[in-house]
C-alpha positions as CSV (number, residue, x, y, z in Angstrom):
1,X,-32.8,6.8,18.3
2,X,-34.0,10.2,16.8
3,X,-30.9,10.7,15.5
4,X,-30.8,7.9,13.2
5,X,-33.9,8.4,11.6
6,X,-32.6,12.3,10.4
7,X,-29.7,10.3,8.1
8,X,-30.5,10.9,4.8
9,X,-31.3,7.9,2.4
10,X,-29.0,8.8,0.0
11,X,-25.9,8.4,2.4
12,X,-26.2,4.2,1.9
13,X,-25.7,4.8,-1.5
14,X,-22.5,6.9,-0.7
15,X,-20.9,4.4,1.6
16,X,-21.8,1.4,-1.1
17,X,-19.8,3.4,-3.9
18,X,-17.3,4.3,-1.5
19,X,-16.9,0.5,-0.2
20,X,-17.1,-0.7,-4.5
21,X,-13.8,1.5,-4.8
22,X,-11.8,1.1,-1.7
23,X,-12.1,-2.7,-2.3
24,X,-11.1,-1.7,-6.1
25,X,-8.1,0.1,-5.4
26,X,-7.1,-2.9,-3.4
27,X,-7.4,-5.6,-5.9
28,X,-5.9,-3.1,-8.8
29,X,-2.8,-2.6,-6.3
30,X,-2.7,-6.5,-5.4
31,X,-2.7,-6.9,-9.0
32,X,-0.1,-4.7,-10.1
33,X,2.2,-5.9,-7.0
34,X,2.0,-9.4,-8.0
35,X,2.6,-8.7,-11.7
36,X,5.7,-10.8,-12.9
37,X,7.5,-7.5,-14.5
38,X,7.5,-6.4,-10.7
39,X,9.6,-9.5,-9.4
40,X,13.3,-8.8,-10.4
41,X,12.8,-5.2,-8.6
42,X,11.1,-6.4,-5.7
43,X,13.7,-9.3,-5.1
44,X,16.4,-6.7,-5.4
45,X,14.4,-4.5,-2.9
46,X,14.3,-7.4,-0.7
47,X,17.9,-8.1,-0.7
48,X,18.8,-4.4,-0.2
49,X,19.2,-4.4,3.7
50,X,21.0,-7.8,3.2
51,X,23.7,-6.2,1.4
52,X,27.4,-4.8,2.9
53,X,28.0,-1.4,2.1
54,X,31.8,-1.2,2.9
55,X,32.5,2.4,2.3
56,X,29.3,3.5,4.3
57,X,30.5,2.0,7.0
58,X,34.0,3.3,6.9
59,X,32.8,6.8,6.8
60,X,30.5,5.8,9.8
61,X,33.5,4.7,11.9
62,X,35.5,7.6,10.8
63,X,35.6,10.8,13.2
């Protein structure tokens, strides 16, 4: 119990800020995710693993 009352007032302060930003950063980065320039290169990302790579797998059978 001692040991709480030794934090300095100033540390709310630093957590608020610290909170404001991280939640920020998230809604800037939601933002720019969702953006529609984004879609054509996130729907060709997505499709990416989808895709046959035929000479990648020849090499891979190849000794």
């Amino acid at each position: 119990m001692i040991a709480l009352m030794m934090v300095s007032p100033i540390w709310g302060h630093v957590v608020g800020v610290f909170t404001v930003l991280t939640m920020a950063s998230f809604i800037g980065i939601w933002i720019w995710a969702w953006r529609k320039h984004h879609k054509s290169s996130f729907d060709r990302l997505a499709r990416l693993p989808l895709e046959d790579d035929v000479d990648a797998i020849a090499k891979e059978d190849r000794p």
